[in-house]
N, CA and C atoms of all chains as a GROMACS GRO file, in nm:
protein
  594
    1UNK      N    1   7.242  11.618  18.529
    1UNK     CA    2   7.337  11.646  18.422
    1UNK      C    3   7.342  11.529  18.324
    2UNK      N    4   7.340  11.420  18.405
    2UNK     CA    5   7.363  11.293  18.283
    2UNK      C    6   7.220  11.279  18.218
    3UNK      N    7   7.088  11.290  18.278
    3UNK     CA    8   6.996  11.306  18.240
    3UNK      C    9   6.965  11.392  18.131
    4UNK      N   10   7.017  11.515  18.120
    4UNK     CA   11   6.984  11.599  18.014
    4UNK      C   12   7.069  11.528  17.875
    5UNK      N   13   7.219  11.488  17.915
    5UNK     CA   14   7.305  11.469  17.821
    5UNK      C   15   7.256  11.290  17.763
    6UNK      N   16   7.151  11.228  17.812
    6UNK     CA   17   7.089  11.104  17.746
    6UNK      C   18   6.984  11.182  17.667
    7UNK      N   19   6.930  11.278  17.702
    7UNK     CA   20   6.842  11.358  17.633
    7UNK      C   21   6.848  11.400  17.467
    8UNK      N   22   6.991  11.445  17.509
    8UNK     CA   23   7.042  11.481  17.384
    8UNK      C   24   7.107  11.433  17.275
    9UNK      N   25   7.124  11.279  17.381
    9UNK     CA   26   7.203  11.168  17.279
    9UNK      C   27   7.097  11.106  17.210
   10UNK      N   28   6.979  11.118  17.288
   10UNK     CA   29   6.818  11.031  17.194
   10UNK      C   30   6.799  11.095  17.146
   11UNK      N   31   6.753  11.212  17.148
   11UNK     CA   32   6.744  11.318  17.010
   11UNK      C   33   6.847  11.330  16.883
   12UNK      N   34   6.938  11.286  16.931
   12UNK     CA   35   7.069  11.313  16.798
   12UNK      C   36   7.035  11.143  16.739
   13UNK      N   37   6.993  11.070  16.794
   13UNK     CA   38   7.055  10.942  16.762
   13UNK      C   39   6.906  10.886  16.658
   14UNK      N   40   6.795  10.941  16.706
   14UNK     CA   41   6.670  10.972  16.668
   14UNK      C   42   6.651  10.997  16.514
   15UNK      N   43   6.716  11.145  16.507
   15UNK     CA   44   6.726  11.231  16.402
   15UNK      C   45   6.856  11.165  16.293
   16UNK      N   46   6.940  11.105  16.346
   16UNK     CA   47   7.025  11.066  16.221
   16UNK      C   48   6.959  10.925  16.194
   17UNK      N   49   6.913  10.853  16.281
   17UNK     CA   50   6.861  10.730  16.197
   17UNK      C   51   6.746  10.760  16.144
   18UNK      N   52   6.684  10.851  16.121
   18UNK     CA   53   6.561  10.922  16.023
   18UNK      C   54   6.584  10.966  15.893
   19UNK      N   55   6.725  11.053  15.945
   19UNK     CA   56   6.792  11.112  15.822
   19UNK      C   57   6.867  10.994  15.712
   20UNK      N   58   6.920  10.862  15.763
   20UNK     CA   59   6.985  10.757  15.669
   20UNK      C   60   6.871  10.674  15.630
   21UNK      N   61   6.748  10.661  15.713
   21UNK     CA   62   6.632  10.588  15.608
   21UNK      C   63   6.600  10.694  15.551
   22UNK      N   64   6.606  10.795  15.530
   22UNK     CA   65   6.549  10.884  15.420
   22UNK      C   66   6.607  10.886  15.269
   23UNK      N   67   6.757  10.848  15.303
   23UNK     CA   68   6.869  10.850  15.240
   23UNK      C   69   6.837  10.738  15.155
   24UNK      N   70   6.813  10.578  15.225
   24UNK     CA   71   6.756  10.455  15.150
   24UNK      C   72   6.678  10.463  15.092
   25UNK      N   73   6.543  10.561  15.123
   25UNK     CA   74   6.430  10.567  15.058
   25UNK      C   75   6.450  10.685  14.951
   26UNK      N   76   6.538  10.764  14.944
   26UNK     CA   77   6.543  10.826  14.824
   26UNK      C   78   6.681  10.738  14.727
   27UNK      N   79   6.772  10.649  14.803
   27UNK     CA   80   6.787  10.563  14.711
   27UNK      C   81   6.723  10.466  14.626
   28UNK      N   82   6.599  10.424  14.705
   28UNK     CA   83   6.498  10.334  14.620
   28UNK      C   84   6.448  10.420  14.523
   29UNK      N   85   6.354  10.573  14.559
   29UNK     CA   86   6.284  10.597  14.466
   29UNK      C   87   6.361  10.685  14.301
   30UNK      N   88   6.425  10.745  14.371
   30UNK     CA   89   6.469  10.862  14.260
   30UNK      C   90   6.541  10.756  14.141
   31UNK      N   91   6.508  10.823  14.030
   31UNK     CA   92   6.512  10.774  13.890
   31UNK      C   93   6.637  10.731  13.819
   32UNK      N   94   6.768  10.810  13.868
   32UNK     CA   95   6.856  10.718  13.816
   32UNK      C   96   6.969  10.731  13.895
   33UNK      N   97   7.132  10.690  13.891
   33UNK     CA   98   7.195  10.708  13.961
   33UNK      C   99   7.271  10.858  14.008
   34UNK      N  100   7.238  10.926  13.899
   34UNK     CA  101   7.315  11.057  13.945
   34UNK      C  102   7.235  11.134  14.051
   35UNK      N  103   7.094  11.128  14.022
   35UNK     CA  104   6.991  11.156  14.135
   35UNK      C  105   6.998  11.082  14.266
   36UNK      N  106   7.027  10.957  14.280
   36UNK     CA  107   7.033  10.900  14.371
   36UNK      C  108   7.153  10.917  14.449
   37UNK      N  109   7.283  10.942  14.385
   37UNK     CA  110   7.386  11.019  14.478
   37UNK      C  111   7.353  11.150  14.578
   38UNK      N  112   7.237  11.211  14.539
   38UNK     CA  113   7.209  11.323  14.612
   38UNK      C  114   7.150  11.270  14.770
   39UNK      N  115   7.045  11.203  14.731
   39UNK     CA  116   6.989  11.135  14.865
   39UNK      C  117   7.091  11.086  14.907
   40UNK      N  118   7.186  10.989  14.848
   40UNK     CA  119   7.293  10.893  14.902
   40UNK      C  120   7.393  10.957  14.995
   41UNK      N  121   7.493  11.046  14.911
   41UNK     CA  122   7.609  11.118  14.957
   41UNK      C  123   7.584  11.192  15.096
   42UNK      N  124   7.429  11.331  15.060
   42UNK     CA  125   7.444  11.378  15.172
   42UNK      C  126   7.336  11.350  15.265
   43UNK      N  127   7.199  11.322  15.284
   43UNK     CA  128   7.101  11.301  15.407
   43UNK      C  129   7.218  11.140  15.448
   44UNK      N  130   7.278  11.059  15.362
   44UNK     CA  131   7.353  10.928  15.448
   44UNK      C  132   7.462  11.004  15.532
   45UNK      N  133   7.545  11.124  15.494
   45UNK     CA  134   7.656  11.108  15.540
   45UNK      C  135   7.632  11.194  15.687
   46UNK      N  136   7.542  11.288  15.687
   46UNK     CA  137   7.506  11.342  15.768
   46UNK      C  138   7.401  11.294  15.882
   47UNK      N  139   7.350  11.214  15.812
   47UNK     CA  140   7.261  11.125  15.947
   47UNK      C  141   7.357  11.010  16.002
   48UNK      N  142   7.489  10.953  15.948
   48UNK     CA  143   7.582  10.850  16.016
   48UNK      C  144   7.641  10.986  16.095
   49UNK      N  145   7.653  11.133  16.040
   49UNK     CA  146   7.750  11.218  16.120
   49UNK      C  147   7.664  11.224  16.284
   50UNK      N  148   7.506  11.285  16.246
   50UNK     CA  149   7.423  11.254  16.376
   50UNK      C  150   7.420  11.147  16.510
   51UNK      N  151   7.469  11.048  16.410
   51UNK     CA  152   7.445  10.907  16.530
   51UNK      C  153   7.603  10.878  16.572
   52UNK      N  154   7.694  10.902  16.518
   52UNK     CA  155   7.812  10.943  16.567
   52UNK      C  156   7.814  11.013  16.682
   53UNK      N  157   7.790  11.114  16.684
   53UNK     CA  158   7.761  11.267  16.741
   53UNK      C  159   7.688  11.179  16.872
   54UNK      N  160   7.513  11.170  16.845
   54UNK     CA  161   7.454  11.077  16.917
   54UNK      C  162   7.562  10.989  17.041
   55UNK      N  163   7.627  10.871  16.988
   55UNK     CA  164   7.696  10.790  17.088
   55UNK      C  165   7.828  10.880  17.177
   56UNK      N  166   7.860  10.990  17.082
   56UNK     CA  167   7.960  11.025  17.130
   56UNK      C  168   7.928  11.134  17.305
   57UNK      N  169   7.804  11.191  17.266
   57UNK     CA  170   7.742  11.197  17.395
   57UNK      C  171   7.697  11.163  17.504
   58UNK      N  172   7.655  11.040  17.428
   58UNK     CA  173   7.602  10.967  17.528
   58UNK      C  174   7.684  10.895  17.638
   59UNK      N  175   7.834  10.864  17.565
   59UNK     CA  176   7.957  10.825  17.637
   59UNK      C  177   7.976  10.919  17.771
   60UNK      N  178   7.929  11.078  17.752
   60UNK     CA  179   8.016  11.136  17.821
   60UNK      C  180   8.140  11.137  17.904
   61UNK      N  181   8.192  11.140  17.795
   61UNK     CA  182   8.325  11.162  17.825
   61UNK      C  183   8.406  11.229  17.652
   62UNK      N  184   8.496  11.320  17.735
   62UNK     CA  185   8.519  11.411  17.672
   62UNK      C  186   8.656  11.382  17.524
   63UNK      N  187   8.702  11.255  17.545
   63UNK     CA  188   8.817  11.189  17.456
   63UNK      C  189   8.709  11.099  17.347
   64UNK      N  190   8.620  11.052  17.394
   64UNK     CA  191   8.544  11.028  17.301
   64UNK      C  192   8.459  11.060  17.199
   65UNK      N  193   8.396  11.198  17.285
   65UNK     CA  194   8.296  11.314  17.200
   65UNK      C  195   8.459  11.365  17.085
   66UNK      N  196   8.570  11.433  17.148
   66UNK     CA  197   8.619  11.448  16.991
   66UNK      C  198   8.677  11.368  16.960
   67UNK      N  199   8.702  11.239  16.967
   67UNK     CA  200   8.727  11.152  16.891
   67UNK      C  201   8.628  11.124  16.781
   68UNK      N  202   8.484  11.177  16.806
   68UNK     CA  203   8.352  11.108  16.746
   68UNK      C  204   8.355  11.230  16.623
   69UNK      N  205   8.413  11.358  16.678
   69UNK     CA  206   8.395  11.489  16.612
   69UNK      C  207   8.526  11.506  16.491
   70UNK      N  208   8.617  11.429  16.519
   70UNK     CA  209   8.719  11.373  16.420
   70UNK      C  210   8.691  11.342  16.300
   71UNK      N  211   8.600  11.224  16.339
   71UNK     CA  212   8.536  11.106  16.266
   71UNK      C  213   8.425  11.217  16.180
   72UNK      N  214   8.337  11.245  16.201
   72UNK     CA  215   8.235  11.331  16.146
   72UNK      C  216   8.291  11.437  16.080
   73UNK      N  217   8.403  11.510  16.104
   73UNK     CA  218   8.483  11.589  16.006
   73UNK      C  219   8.512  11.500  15.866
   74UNK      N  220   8.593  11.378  15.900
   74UNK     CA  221   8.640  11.289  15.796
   74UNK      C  222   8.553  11.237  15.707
   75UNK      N  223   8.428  11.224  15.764
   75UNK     CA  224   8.308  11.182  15.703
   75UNK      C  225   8.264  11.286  15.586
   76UNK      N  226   8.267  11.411  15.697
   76UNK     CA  227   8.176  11.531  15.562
   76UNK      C  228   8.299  11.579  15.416
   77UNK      N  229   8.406  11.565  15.480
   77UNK     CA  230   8.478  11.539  15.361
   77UNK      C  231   8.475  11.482  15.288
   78UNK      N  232   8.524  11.363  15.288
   78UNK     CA  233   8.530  11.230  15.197
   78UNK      C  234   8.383  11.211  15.147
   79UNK      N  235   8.237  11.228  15.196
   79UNK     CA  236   8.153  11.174  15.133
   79UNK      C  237   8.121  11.226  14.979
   80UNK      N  238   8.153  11.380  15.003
   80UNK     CA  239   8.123  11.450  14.904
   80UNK      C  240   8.238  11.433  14.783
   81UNK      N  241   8.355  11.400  14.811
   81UNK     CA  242   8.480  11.345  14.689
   81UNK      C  243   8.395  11.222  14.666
   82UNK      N  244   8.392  11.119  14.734
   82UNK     CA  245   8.355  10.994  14.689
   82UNK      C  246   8.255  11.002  14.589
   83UNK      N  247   8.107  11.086  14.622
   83UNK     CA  248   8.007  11.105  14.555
   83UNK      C  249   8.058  11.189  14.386
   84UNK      N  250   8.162  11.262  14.410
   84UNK     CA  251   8.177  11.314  14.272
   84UNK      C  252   8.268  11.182  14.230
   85UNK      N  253   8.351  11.125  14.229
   85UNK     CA  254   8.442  11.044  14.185
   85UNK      C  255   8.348  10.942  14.120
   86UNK      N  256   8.270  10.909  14.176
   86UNK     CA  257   8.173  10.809  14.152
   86UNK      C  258   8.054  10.862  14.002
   87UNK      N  259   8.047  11.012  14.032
   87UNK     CA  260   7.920  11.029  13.932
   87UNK      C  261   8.060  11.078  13.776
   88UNK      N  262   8.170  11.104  13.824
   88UNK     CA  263   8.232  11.167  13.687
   88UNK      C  264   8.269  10.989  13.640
   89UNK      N  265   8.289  10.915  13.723
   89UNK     CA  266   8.345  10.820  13.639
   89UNK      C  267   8.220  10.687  13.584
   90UNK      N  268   8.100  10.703  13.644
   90UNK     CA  269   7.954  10.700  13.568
   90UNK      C  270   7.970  10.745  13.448
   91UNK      N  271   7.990  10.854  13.442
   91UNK     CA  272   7.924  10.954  13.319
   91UNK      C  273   8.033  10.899  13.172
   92UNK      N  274   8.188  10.914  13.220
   92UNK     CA  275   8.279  10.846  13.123
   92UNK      C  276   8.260  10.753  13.082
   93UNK      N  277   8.224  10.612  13.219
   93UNK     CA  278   8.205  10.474  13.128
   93UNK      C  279   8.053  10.501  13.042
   94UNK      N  280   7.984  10.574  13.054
   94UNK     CA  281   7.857  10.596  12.930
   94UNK      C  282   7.727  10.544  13.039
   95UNK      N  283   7.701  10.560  13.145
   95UNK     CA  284   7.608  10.531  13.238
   95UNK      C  285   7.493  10.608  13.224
   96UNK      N  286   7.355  10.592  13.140
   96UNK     CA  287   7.278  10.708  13.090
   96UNK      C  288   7.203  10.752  13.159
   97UNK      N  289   7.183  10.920  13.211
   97UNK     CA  290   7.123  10.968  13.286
   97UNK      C  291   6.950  10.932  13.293
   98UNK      N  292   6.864  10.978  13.384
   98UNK     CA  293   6.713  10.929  13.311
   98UNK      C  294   6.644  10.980  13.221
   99UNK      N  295   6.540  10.965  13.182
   99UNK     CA  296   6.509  11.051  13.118
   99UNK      C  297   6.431  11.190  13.126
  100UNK      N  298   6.461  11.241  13.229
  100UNK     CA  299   6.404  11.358  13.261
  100UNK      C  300   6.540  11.439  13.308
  101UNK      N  301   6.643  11.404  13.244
  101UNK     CA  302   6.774  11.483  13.239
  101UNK      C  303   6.764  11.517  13.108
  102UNK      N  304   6.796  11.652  13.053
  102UNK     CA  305   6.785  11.722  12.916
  102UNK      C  306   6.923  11.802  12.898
  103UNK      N  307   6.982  11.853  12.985
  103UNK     CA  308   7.121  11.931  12.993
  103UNK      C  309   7.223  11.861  13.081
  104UNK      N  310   7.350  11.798  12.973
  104UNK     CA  311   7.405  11.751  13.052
  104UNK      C  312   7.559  11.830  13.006
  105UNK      N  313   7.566  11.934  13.142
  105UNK     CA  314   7.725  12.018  13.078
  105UNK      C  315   7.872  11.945  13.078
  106UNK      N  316   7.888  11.853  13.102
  106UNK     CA  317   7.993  11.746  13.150
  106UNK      C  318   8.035  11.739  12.930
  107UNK      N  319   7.947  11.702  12.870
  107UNK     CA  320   8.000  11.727  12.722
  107UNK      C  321   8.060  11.881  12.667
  108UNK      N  322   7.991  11.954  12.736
  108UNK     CA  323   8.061  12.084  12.651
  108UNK      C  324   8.188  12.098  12.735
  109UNK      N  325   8.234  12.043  12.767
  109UNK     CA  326   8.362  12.048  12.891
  109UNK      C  327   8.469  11.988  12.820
  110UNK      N  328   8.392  11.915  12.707
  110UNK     CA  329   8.506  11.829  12.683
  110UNK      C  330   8.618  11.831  12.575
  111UNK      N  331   6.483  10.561  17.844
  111UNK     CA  332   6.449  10.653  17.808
  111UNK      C  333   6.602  10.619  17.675
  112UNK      N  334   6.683  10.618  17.714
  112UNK     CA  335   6.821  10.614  17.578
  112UNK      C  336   6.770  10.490  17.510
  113UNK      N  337   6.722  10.357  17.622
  113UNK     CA  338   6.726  10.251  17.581
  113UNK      C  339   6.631  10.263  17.440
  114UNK      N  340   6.497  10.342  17.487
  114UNK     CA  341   6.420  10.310  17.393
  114UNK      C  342   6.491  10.393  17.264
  115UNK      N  343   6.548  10.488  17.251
  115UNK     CA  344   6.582  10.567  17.185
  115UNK      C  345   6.641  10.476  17.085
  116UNK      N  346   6.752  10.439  17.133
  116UNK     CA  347   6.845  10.360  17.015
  116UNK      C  348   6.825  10.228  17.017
  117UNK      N  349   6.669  10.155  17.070
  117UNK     CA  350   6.577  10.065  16.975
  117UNK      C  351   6.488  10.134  16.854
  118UNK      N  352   6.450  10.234  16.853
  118UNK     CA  353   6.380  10.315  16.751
  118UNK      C  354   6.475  10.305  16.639
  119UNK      N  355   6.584  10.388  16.665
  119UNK     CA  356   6.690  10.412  16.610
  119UNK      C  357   6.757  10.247  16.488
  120UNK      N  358   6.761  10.157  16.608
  120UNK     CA  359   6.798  10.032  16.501
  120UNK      C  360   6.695  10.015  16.446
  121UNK      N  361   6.597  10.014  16.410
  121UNK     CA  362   6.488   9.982  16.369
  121UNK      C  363   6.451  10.061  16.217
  122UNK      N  364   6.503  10.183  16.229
  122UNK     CA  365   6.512  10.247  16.167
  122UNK      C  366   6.640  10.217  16.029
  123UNK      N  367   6.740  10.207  16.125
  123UNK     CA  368   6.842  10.204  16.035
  123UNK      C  369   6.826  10.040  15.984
  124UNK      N  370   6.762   9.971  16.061
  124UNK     CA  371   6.732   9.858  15.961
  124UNK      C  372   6.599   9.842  15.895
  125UNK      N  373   6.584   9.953  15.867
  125UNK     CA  374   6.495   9.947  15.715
  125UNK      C  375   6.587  10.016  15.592
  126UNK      N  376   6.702  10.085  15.651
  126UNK     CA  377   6.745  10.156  15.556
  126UNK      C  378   6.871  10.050  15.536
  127UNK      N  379   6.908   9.961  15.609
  127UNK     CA  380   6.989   9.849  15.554
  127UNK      C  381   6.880   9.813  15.452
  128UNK      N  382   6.812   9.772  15.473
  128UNK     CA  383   6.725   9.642  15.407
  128UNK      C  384   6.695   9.740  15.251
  129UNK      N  385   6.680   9.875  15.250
  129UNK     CA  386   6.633   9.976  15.139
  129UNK      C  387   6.721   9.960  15.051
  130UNK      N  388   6.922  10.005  15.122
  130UNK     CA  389   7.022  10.012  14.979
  130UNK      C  390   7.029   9.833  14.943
  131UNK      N  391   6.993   9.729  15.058
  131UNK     CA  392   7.025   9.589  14.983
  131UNK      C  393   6.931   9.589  14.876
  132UNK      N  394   6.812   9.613  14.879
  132UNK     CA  395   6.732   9.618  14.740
  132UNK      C  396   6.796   9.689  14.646
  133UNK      N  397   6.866   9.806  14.688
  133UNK     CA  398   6.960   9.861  14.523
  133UNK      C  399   7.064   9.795  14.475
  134UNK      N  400   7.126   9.755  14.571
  134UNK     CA  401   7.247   9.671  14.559
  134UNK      C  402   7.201   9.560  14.444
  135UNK      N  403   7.080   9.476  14.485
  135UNK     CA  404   7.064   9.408  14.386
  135UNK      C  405   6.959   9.391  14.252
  136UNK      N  406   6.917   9.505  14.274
  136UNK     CA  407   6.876   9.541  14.202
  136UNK      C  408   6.884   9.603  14.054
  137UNK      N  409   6.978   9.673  14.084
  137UNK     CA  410   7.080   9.730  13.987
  137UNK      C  411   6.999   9.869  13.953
  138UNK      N  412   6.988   9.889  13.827
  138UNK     CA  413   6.998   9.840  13.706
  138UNK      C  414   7.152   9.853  13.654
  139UNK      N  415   7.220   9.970  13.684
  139UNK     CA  416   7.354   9.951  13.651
  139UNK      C  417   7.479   9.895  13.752
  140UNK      N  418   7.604   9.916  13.730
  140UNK     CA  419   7.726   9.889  13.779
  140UNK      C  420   7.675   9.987  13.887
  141UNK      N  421   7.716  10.128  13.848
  141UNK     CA  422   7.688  10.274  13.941
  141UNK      C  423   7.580  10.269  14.023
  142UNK      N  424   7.504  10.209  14.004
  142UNK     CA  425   7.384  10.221  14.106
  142UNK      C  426   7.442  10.098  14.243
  143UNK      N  427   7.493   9.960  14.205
  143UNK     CA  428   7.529   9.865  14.283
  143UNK      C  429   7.628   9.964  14.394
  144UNK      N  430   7.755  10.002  14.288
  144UNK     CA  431   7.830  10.080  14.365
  144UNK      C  432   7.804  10.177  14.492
  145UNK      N  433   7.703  10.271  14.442
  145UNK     CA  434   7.628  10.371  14.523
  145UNK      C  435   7.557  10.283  14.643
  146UNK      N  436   7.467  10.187  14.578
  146UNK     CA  437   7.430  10.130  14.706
  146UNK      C  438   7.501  10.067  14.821
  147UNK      N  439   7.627  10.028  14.806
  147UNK     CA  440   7.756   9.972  14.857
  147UNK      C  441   7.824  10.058  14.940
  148UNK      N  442   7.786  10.201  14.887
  148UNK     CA  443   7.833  10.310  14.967
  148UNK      C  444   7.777  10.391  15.076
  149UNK      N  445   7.630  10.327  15.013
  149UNK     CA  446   7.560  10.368  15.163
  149UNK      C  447   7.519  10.267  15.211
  150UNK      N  448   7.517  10.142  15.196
  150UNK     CA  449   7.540  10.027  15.284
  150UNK      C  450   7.653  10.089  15.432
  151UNK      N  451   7.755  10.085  15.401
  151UNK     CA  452   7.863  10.101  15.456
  151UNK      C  453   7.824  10.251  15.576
  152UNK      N  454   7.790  10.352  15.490
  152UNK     CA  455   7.778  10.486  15.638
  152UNK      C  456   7.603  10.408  15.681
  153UNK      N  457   7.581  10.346  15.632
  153UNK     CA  458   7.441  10.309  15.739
  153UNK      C  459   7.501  10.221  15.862
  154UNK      N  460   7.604  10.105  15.835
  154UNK     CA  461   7.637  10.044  15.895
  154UNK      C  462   7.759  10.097  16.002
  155UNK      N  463   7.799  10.209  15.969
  155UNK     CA  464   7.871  10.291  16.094
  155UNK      C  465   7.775  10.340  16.142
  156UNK      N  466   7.683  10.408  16.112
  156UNK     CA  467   7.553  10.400  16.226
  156UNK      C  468   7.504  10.323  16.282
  157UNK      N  469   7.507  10.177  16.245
  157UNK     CA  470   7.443  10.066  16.328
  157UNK      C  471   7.585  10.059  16.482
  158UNK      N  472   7.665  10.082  16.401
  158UNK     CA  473   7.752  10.023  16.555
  158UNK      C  474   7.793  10.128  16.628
  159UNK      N  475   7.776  10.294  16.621
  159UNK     CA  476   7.744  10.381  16.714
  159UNK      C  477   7.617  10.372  16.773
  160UNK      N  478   7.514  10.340  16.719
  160UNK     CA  479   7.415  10.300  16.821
  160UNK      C  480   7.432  10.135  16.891
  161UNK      N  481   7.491  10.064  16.852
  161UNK     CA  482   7.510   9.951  16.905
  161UNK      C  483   7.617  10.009  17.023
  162UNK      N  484   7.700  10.060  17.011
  162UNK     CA  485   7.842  10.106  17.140
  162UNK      C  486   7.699  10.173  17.256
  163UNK      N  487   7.616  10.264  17.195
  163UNK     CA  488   7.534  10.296  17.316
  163UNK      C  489   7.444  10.195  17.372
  164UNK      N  490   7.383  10.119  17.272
  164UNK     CA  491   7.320  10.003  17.361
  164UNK      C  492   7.386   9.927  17.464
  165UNK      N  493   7.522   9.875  17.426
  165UNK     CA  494   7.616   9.785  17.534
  165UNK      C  495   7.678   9.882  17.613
  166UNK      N  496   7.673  10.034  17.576
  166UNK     CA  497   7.806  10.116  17.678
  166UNK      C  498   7.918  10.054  17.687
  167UNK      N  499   7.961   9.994  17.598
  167UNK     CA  500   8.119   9.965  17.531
  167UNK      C  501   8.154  10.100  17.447
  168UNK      N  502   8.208  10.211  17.483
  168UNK     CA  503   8.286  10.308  17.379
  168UNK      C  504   8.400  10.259  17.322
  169UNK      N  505   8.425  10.178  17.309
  169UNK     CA  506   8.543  10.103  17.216
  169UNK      C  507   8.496  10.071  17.085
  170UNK      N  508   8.327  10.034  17.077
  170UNK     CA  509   8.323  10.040  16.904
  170UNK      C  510   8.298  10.142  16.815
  171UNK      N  511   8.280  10.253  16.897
  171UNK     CA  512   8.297  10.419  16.814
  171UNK      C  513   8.432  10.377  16.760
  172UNK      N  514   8.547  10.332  16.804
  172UNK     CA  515   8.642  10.348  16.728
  172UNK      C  516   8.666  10.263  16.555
  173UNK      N  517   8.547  10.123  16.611
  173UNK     CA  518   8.523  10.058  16.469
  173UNK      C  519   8.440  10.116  16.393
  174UNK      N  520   8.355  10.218  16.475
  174UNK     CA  521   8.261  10.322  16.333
  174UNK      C  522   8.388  10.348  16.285
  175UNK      N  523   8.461  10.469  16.318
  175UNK     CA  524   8.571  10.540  16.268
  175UNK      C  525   8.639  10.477  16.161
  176UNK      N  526   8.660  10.354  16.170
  176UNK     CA  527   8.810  10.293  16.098
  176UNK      C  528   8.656  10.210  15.980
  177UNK      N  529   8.547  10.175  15.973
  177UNK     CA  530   8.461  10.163  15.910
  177UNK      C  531   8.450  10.302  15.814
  178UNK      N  532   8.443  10.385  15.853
  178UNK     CA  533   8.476  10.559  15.824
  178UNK      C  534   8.539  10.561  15.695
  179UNK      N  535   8.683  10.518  15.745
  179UNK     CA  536   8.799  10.518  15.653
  179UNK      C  537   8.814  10.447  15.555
  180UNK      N  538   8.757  10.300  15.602
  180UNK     CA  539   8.765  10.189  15.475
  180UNK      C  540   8.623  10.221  15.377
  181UNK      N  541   8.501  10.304  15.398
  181UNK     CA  542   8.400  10.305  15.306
  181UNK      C  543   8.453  10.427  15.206
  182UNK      N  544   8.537  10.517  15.217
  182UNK     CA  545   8.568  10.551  15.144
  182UNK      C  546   8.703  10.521  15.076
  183UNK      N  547   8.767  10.479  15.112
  183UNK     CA  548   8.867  10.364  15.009
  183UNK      C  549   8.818  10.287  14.937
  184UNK      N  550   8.680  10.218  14.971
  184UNK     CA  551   8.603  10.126  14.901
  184UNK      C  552   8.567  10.214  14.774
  185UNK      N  553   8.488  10.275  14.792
  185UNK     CA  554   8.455  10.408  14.690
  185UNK      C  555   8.538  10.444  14.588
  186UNK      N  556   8.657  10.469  14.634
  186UNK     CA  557   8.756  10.529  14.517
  186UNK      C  558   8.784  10.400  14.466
  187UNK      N  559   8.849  10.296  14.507
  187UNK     CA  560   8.872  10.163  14.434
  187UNK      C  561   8.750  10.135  14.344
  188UNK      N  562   8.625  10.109  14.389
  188UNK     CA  563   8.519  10.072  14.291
  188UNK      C  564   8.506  10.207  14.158
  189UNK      N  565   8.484  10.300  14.181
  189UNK     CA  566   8.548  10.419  14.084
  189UNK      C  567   8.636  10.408  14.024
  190UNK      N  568   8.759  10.366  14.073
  190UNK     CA  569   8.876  10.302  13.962
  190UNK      C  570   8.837  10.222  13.870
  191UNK      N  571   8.763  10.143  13.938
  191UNK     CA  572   8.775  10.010  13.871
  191UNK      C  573   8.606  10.022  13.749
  192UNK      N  574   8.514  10.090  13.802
  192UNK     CA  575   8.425  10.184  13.707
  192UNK      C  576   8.508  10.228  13.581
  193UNK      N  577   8.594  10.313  13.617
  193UNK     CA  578   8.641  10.384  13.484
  193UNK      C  579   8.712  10.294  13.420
  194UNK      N  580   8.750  10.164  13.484
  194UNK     CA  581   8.875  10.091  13.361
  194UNK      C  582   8.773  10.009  13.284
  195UNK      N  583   8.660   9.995  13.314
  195UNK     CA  584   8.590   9.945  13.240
  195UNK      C  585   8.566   9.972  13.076
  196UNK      N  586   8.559   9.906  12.988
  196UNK     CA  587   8.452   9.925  12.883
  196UNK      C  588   8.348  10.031  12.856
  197UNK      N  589   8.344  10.100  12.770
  197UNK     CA  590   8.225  10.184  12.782
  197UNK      C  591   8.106  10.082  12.752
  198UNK      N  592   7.992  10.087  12.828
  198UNK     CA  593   7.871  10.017  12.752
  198UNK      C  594   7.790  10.079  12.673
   0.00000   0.00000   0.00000
């Protein structure tokens, strides 16, 4: 039993630290910051939700797994406010998209 | 078999430390520092859920958590403080 459930904690723990260097590496490459919130916000928030998840199994024990499942709720919330809060108030102080942005609807809004 | 797991695992997540510190200083803008600051922070609640499994201390899942809470407070404050800025 504990055997399977280390099983599943290396596989979770595996897969989210894959998923947050993916997250870095599409923070390095992609072209400007509004693009880079995409990699940022969600492959980061969801691969820290994985390795969460990850330890919280691996604990087995059952006050910890939802304590861990708490935490990973709070996470998928907040990442995605943070990530907009961050790109609307970019866009106000005049932060210029790259140049392979052509439509930006945030002006006809206004 | 875990052990090796969450050595892979740090290894991993420390390239992706080492990835947003290059944005961080890199820039080119304010927003980009910021962003990188923000995933500094959920990389580094991943470093210490895999660190709680390396030692089998479950007591620092609870400093991911409260790490949790303060990266996004960080966020909205730096966003505040984004918008009171100057336009450039």
């Amino acid at each position: 039993m504990s055997g399977a459930l280390d099983i599943v904690a290396s596989v979770l723990m595996v897969l989210g630290a894959l998923l947050t260097a993916l997250a870095a590496l599409g923070l390095l490459r992609l072209p400007d910051v509004y693009t880079r919130m995409h990699a940022a916000s969600k492959a980061g928030a969801l691969g820290a939700g994985l390795l969460l998840l990850g330890a919280g199994v691996a604990s087995s024990d059952l006050a910890i797994l939802v304590r861990t499942l708490l935490g990973i709720a709070f996470l998928l919330a907040t990442t995605p406010v943070g990530a907009h809060l961050l790109a609307r108030a970019a866009l106000r102080q005049g932060t210029a998209p790259g140049e392979s942005t052509s439509i930006i609807e945030y002006d006809r809004h206004q | 078999m875990i052990g090796t797991a969450a050595m892979l695992a740090m290894l991993l997540l420390g390239l992706a430390l080492l990835g947003t510190l290059v944005r961080v200083v890199r820039g080119p803008t304010l927003a980009d520092r910021i962003l990188g600051l923000d995933t500094m922070m959920l990389v580094l609640v991943g470093v210490i859920a895999v660190y709680a499994v390396q030692v089998r201390i479950s007591a620092y899942i609870d400093i991911a958590l409260a790490l949790t809470l303060l990266s996004f407070m960080s966020t909205i404050a730096f966003a505040r403080y984004l918008l009171s800025r100057r336009p450039s």
